[in-house]
N, C-alpha and C positions, 0 to 999 in steps of 0.2 A: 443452504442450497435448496432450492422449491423446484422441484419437477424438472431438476435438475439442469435447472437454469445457473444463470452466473451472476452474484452480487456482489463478489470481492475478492481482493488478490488469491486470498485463503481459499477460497472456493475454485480459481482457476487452478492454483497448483495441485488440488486434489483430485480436481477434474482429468486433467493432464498429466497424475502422478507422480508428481514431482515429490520425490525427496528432498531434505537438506542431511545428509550423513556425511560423514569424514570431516576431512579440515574445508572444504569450499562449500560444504554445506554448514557447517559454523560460522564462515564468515556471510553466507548470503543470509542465515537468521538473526546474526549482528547486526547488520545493515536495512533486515527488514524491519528488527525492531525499534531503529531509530528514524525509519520510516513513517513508523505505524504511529509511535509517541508524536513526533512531527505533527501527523494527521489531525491525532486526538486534541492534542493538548493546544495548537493553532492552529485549525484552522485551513491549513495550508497543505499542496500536496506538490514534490517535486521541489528541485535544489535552486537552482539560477532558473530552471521556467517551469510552469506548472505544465501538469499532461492533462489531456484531456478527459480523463475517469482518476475515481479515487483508486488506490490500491486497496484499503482498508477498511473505509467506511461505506455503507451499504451506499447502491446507486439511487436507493428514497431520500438519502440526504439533500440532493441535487447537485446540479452542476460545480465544477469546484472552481473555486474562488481564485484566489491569489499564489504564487509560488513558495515558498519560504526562504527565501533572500531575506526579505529585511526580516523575519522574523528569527533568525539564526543569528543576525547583527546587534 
């Protein structure tokens, strides 16, 4: 985070203070990391449609691509 601006999900929940503690914060860092793997590893961001920013990958990456539907298939 630069000047305390906002490049990714990790950066907004910190921003905003977000914990993940107890059992629904285990399941939202379960979910983020299969998120975040998603991201990395295709490509892709979002299940049946993609959003409009990464959650993950800085926003120098650019615009995001494709959803990961078919990449999950």
């Amino acid at each position: 985070m630069e000047d305390g601006g906002v490049e990714d999900w990790e950066d907004c929940a910190e921003l905003i203070g977000t914990t993940n503690s107890g059992a629904s914060g285990a399941i939202a860092s379960y979910f983020d990391g299969i998120l975040k793997t998603l991201e990395e590893e295709f490509d892709c961001q979002g299940i049946c449609a993609k959003g409009n920013f990464w959650l993950f990958k800085d926003v120098e990456d650019g615009p995001v691509g494709d959803s990961c539907l078919v990449s999950l298939k």
